[in-house]
MARZAZA-283834 format. One line per field, with one value per atom (N, C-alpha, C): residue in one letter; atom name; residue number from 1; x, y negated, z. Coordinates in Angstrom, 2 decimals. Example, Ala and Ser with C-alpha at 12.3 -4.5 7.8 and 13.67 -1.06 7.14 Angstrom:
# MARZAZA-283834
dotor a,a,a,s,s,s
pati N,CA,C,N,CA,C
rolum 1,1,1,2,2,2
px 13.19,12.30,13.20,12.85,13.67,12.90
py 5.69,4.50,3.30,2.25,1.06,-0.03
pz 7.80,7.80,7.80,7.08,7.14,7.87
# end
This chain:
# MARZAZA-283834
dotor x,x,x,x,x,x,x,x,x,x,x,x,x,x,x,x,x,x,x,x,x,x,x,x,x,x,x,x,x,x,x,x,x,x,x,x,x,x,x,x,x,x,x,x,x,x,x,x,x,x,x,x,x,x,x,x,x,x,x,x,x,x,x,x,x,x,x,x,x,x,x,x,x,x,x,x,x,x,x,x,x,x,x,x,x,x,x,x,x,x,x,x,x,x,x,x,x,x,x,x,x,x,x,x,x,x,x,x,x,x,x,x,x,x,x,x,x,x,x,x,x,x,x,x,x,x,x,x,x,x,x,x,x,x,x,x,x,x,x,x,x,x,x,x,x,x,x,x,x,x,x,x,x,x,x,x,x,x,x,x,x,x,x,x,x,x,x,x,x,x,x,x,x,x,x,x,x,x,x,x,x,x,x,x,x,x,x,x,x,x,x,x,x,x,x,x,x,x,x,x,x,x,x,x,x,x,x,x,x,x,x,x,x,x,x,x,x,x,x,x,x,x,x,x,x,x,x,x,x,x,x,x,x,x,x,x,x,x,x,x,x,x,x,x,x,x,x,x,x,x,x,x,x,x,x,x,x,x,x,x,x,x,x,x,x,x,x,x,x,x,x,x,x,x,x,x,x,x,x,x,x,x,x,x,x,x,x,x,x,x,x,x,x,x,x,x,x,x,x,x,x,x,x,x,x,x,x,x,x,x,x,x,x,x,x,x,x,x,x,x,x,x,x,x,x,x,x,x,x,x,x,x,x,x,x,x,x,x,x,x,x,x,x,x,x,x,x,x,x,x,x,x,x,x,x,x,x,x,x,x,x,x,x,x,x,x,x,x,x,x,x,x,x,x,x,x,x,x,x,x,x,x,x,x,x,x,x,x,x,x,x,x,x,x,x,x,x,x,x,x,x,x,x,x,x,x,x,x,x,x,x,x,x,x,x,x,x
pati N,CA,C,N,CA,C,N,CA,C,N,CA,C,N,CA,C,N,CA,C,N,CA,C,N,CA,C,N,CA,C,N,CA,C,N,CA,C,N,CA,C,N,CA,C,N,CA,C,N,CA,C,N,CA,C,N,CA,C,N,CA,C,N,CA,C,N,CA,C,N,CA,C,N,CA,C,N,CA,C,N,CA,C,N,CA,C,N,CA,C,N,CA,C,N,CA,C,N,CA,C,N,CA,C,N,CA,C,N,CA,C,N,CA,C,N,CA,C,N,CA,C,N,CA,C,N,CA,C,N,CA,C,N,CA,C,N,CA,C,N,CA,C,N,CA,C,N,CA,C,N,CA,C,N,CA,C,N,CA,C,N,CA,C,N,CA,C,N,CA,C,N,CA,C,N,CA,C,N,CA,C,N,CA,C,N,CA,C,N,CA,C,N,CA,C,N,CA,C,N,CA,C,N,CA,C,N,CA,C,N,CA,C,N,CA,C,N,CA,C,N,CA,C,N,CA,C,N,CA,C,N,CA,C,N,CA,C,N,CA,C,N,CA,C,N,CA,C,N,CA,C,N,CA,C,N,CA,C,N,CA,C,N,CA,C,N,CA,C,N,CA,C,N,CA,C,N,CA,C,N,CA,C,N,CA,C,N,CA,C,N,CA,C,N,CA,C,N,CA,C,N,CA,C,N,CA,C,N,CA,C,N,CA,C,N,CA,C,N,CA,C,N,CA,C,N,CA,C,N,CA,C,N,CA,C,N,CA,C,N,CA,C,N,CA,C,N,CA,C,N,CA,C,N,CA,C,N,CA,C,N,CA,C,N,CA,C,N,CA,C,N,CA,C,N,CA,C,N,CA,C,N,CA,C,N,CA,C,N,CA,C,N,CA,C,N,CA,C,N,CA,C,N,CA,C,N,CA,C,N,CA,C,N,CA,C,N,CA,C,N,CA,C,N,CA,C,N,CA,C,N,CA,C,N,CA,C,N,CA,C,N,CA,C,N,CA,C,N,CA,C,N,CA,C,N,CA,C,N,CA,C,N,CA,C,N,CA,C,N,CA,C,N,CA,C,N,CA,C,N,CA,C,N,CA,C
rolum 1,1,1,2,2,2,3,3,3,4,4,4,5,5,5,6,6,6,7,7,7,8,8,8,9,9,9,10,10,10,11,11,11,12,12,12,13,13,13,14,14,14,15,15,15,16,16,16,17,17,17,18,18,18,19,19,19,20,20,20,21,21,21,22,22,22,23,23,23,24,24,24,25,25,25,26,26,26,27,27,27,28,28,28,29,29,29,30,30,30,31,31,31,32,32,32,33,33,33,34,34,34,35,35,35,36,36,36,37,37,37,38,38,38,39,39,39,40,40,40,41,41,41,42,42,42,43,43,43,44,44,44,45,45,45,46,46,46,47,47,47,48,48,48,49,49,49,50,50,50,51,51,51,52,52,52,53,53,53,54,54,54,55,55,55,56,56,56,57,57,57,58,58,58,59,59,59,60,60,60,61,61,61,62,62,62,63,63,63,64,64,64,65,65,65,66,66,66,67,67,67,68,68,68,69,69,69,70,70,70,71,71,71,72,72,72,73,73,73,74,74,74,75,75,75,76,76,76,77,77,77,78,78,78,79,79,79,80,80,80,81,81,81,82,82,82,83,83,83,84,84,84,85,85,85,86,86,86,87,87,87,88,88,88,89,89,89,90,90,90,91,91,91,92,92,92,93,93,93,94,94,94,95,95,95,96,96,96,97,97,97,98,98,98,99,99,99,100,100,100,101,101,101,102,102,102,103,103,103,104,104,104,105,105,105,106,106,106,107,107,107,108,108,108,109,109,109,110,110,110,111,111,111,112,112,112,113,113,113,114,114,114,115,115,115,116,116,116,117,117,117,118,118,118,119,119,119,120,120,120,121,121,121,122,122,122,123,123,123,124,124,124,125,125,125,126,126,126,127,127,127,128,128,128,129,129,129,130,130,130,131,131,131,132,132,132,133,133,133,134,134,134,135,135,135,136,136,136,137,137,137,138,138,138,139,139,139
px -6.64,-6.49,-7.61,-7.32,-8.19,-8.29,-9.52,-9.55,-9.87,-8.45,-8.18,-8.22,-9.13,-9.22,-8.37,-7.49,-6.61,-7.31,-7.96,-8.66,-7.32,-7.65,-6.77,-6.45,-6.20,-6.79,-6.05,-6.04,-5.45,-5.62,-3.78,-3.58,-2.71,-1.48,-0.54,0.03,-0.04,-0.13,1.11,2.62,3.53,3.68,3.47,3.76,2.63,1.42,0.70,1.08,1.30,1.94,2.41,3.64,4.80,4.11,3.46,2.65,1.57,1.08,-0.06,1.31,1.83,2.74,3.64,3.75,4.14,3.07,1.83,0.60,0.68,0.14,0.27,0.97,1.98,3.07,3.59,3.40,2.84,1.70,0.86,-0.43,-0.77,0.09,0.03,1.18,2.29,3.00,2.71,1.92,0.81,-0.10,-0.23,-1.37,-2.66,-2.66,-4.21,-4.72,-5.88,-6.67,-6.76,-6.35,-6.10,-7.08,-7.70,-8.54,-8.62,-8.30,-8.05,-9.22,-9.35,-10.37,-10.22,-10.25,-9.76,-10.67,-10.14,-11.09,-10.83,-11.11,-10.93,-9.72,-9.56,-8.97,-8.99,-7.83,-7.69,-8.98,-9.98,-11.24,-11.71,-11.84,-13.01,-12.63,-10.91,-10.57,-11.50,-11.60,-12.12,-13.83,-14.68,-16.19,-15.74,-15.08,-15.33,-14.97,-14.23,-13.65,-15.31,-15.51,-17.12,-17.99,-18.19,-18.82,-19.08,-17.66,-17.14,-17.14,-17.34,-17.83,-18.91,-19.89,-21.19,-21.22,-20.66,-20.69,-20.54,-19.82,-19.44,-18.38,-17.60,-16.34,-15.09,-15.04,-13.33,-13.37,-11.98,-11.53,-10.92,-10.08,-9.34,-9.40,-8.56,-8.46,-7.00,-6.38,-5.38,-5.63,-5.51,-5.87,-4.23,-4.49,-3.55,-3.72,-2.48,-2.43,-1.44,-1.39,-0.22,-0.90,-0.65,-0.84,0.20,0.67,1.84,1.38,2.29,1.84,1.78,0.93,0.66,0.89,0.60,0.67,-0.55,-1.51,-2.69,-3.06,-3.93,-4.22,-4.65,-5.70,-5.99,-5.21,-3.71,-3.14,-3.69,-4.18,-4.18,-5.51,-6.30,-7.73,-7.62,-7.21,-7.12,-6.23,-5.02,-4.36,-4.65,-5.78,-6.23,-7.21,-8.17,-9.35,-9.67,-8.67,-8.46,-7.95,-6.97,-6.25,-7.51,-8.27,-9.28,-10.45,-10.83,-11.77,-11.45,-10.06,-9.29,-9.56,-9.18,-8.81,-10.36,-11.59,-12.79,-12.88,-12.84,-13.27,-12.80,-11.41,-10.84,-11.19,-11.49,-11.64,-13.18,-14.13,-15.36,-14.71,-13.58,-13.30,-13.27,-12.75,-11.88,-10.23,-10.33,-8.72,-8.28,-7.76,-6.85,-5.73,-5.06,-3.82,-3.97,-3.34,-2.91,-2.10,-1.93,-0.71,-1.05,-1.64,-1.95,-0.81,0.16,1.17,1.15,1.55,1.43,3.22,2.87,4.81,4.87,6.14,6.22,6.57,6.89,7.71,7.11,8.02,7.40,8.44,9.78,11.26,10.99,10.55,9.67,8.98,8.10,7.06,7.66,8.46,9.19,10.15,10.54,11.27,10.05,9.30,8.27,7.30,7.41,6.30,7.39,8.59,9.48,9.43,9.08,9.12,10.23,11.60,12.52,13.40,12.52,12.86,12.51,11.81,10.54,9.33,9.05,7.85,6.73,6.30,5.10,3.71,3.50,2.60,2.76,3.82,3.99,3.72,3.95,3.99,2.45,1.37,0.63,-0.42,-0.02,-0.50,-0.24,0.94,1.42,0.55,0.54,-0.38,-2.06,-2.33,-4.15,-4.16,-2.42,-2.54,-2.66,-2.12,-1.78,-3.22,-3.93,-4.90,-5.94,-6.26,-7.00,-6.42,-5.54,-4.94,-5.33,-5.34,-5.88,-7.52,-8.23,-9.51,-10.16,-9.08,-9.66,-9.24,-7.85,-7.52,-9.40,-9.46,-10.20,-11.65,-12.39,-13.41,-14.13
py 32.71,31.93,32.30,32.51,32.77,31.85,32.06,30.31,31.43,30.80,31.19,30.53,31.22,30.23,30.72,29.81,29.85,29.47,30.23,30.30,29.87,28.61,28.69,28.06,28.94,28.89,28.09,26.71,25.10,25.08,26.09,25.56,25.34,25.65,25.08,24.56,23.60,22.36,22.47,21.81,22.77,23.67,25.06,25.91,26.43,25.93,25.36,25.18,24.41,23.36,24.34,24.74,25.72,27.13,27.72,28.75,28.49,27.02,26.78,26.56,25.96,25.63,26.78,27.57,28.86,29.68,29.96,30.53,29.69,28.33,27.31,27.59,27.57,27.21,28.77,30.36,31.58,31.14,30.45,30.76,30.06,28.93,27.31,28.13,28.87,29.39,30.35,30.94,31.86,31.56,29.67,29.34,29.39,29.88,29.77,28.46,28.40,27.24,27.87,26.91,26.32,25.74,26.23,25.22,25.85,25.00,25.27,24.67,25.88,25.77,25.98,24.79,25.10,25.08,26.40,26.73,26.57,26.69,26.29,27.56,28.87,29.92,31.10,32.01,33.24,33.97,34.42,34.72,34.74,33.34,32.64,33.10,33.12,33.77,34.94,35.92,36.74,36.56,35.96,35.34,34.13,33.27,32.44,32.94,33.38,34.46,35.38,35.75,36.53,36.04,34.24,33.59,32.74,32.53,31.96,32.71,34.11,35.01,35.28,34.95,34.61,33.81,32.98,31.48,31.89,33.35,33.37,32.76,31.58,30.51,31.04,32.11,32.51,33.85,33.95,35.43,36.11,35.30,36.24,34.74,35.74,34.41,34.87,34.19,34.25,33.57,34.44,34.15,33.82,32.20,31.74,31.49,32.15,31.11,31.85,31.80,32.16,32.09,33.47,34.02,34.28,33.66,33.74,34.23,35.06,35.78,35.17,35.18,34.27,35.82,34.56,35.57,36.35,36.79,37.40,38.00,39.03,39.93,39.31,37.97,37.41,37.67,37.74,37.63,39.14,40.55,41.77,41.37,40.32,40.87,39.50,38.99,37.56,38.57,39.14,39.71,40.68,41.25,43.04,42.69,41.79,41.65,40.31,39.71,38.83,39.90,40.68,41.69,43.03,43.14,43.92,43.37,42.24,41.70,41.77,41.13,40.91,42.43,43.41,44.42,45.29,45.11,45.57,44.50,43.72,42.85,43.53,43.84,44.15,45.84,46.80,47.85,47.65,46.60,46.43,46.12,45.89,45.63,43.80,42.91,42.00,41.92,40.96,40.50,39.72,40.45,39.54,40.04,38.58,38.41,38.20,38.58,38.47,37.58,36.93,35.71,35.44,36.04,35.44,36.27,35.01,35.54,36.16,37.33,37.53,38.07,36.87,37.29,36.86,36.60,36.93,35.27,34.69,32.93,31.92,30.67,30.40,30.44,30.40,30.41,32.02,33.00,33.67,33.25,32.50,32.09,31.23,30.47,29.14,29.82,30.78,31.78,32.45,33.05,33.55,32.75,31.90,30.78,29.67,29.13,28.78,29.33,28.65,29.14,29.44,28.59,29.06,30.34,30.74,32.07,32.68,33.60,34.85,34.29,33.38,32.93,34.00,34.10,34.81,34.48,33.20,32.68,32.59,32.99,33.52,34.69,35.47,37.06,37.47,36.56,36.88,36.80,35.80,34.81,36.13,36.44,37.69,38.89,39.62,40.17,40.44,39.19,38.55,38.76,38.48,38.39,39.68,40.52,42.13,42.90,42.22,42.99,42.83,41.51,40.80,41.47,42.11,42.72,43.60,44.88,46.08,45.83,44.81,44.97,44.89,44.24,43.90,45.10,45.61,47.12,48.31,48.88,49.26,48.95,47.63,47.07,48.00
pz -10.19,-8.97,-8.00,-7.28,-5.75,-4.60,-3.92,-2.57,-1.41,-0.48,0.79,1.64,3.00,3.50,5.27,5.68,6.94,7.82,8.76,10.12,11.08,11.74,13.08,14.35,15.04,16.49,17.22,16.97,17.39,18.40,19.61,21.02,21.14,20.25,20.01,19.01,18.80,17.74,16.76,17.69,16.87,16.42,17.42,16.81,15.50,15.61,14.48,13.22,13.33,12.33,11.51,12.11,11.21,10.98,11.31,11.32,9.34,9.97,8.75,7.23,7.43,6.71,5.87,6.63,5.87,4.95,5.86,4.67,3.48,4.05,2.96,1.40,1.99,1.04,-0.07,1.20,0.37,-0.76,-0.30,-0.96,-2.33,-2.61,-3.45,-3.80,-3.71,-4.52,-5.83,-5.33,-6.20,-7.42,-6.96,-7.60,-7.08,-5.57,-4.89,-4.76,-4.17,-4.01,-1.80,-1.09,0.00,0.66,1.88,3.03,4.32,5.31,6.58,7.77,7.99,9.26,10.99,11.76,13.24,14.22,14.75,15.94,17.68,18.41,19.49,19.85,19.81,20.35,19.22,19.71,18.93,19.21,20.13,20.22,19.28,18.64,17.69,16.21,15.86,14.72,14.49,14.03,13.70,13.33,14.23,14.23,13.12,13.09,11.93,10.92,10.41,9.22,9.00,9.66,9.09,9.10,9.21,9.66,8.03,7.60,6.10,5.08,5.60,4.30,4.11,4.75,4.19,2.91,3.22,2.41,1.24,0.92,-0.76,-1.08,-0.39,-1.39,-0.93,-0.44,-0.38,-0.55,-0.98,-1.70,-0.75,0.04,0.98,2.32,3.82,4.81,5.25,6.30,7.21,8.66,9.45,10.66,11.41,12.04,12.45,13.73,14.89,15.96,17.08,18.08,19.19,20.46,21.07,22.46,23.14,23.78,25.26,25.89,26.43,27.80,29.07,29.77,31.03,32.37,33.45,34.71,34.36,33.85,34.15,33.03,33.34,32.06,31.01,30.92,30.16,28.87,29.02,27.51,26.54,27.59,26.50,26.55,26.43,26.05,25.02,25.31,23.89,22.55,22.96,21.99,21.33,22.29,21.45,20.88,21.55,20.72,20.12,19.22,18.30,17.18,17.82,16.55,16.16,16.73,17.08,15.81,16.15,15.57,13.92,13.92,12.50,12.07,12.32,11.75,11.07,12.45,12.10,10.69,10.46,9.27,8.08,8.48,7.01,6.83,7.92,7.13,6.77,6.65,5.99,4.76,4.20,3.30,2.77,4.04,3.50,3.68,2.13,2.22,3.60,4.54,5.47,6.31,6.19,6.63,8.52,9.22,10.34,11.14,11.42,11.26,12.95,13.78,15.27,15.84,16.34,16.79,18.51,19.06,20.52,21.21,21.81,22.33,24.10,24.10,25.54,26.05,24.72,25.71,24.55,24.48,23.40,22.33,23.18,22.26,21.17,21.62,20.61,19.54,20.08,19.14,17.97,18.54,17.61,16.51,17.14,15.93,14.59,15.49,14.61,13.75,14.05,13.43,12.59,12.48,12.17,10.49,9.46,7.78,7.37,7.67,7.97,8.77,9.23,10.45,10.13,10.82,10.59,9.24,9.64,9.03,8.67,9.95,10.22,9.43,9.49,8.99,6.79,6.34,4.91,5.08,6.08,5.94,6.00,6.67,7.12,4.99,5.05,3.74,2.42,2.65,2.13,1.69,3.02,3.44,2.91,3.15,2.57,1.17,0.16,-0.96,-1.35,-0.92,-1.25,-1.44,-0.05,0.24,-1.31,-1.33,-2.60,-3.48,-3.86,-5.34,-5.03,-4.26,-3.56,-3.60,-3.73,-3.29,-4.96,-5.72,-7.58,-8.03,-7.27,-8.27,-8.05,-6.79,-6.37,-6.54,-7.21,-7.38,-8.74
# end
């Protein structure tokens, strides 16, 4: 059993919800041990995730949350460098999952974040788990 911990970037609450709920429920399927941490923005994902691995108490994370595209560039610098941040982490060699969703509406998002649907947020959970098996094979 392994403790994962779900980073997430609480701006949209629903689509939240269903997002956490899918890692969740990947992860407690497995037999993991579960704790969720919320941050103000997808920004911050990535800095708290390296922030909690100091700490030593988690094996792997999943970074949760949703970027709509707005009138203004704002959305490619939230989207590249949230996915940016995530990605430098893991080729240092952590387990993580991806789960920050970036789309164009929110009827997108509700599909993708939906456990029932896409369920982005299992895939992401998924993901984190794979990596953690990849990081014990390799150890």
């Amino acid at each position: 059993m392994a403790r994962f911990l779900i980073v997430e970037a609480r701006f949209y609450d629903h689509l939240n919800d269903m997002l956490v709920a899918g890692a969740r429920a990947a992860l407690v399927a497995k037999g993991h041990e579960v704790e969720v941490l919320t941050v103000p923005g997808a920004l911050e994902v990535p800095g708290a995730i390296a922030l909690a691995s100091e700490s030593g108490q988690y094996d792997g994370y999943v970074g949760i949350g949703v970027v709509i595209r707005g009138e203004t560039y704002h959305f490619e610098i939230v989207a590249g460098e949230s996915a940016r941040g995530i990605m430098a982490l893991t080729m240092d060699g952590m387990a993580i999952g991806n789960g920050i969703l970036t789309v164009e509406n929110e009827d997108q998002a509700l599909v993708r974040a939906d456990p029932k649907q896409k369920d982005k947020g299992g895939e992401a959970a998924q993901a984190a788990m794979a990596l953690l098996a990849l990081q014990e094979k390799f150890a």
